[in-house]
N, C-alpha and C positions, 0 to 999 in steps of 0.2 A: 334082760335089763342092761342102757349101756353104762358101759364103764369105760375109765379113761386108758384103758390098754387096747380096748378093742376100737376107738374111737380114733376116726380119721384124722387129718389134717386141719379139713375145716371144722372138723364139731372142736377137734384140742383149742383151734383158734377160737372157736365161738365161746368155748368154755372162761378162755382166759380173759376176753371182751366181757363177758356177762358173766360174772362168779353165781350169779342165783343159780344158772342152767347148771352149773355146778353142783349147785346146795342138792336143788330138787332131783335130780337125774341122778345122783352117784351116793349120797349122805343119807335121803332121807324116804323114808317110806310114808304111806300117807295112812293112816289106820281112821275106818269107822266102828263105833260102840254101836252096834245092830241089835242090840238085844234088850233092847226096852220094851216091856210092855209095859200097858196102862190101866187099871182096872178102871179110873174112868173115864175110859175112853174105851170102855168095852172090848177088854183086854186084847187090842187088836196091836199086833207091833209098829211101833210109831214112827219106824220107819217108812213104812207100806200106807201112811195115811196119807191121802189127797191134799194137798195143797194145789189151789184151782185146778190145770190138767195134767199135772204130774205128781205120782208118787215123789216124798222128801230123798228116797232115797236116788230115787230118778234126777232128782237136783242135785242132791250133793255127790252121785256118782258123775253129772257134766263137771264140775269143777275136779275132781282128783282122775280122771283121767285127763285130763290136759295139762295136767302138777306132774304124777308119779308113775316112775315106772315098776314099781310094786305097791298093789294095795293091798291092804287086808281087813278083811269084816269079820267081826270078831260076835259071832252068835250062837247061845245055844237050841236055834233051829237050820241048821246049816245050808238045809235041802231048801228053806225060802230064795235063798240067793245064790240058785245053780246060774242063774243066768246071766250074772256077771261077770266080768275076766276079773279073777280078783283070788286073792287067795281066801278061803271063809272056815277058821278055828271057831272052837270052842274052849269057855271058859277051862281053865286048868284047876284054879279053885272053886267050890259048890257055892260059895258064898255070895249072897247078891249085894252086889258094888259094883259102881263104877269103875272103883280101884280096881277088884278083879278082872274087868275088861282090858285097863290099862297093861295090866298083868299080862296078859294072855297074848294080846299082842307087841307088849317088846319082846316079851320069850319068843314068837317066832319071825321078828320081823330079821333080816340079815344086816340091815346099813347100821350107821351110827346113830343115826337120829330116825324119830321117825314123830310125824303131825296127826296127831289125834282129836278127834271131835267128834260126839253124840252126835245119834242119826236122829233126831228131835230138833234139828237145825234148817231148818226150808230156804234161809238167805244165806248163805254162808259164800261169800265175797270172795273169789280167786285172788282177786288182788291184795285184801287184806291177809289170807291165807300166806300168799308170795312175802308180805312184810313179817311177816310173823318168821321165817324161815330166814329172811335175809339178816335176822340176828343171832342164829346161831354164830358164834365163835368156840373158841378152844378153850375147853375147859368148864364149859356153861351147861349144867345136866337138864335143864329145864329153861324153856323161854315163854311167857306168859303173859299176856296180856293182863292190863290192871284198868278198870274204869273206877267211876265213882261209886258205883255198885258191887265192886268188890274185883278179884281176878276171876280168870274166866277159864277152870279148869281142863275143861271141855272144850277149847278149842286154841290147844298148845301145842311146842314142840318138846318131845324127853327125848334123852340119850337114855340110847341102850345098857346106860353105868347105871338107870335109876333101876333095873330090873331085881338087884340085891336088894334095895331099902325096900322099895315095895315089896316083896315078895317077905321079908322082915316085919313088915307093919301089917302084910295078912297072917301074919304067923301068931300076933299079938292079938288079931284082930282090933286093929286100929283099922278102920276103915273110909277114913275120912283123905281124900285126896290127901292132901296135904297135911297128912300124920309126919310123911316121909321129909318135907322140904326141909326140916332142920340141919339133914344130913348130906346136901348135898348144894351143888351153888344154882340159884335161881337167879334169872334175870328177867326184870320184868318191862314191858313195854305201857308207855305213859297213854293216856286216854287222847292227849293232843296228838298224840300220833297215828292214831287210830283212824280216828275221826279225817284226817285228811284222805283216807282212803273209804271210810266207810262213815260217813257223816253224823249218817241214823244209827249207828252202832246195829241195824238188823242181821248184822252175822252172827251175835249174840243171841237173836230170837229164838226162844227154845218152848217145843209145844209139850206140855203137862196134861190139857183142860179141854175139857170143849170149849170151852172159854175160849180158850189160846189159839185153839182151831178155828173157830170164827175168827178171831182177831189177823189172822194169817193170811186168811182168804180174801177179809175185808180190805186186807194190807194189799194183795196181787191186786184187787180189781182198781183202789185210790191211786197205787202210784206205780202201775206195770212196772218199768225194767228199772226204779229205783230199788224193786226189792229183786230183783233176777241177780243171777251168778257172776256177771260180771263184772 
């Protein structure tokens, strides 16, 4: 992983030129929630389901290798995803949550921050990703997108400070994302700002359904690389 000690001349200058390569490379780790299944979707994990000719996770894995230089998948079928460079935990708590996900990997991630997002995500925008990271500042435990549909829990950045609350609010069994945000400082990002990076908001598309499945595919074939990773 680099870091800014072991980093030359020109990456310290490229660092200082572009604070993101900053963010992304040295702050923050990139974490996927791998362990969704569906029962209707014949409980197949939703990460492993075809959208046109790539598996989702085959998608969102192009996007967080060109972001992070530690990812982590956080699944409890581990041995699905040998064959990614990536590090692959398992839940720490038994309890099915997404919050346990969240759990599991700040517990092992090493940086300050790290970008999380369900692998039930087929569009999910580098670029959007990039803004989303470029608001980390000091002090900010959580950075989140807000549309009119609500925030978008699932594809945020936490500080490794949120590891206490959460891990407090599974103790409770409070298991609703945002049991914990009373306790900590959330910043959120406005729907206008969103939208000039990702217009359709499809980085939000998240697959439940066969429904959603079809909708996905019908999406790849209408409007090719408006729904692609870049």
């Amino acid at each position: 992983m680099t870091t800014l000690k072991a980093a030359g001349n020109n990456q310290i200058l490229a660092l200082i030129l572009n604070p993101l390569s900053f963010n992304v490379d040295i702050m923050c780790t990139g974490i996927i929630l791998a362990g969704g299944e569906s029962k209707r979707l014949n409980s197949v994990e939703k990460a492993n389901l075809l959208v046109g000719d790539k598996r989702i996770i085959e998608r969102m894995m192009t996007v967080y290798e060109k972001l992070f230089s530690e990812i982590i998948l956080v699944s409890n079928h581990p041995t699905a995803y040998l064959e990614w460079d990536a590090l692959v935990v398992k839940d720490i708590y038994t309890k099915r949550s997404s919050l346990t996900g969240i759990h599991s990997g700040l517990f092992y991630t090493k940086t300050d921050y790290a970008f999380i997002a369900a692998c039930d995500t087929p569009f999910l925008k580098m670029e959007l990703v990039k803004t989303i990271i470029e608001h980390i500042n000091s002090g900010t435990d959580v950075v989140i997108p807000r549309t009119d549909v609500g925030i978008e829990p699932l594809c945020a950045v936490y500080s490794r400070r949120c590891l206490q609350p959460v891990q407090s609010a599974l103790n409770q069994n409070n298991l609703k994302i945002r049991s914990f945000f009373s306790k900590i400082k959330v910043k959120e990002i406005p729907e206008a700002v969103l939208r000039k990076i990702d217009p359709g908001l499809v980085s939000f598309f998240n697959i439940n359904t066969p429904k959603d499945l079809e909708q996905a595919n019908r999406m790849i074939k209408e409007n090719g690389n408006q729904t692609t990773h870049s």
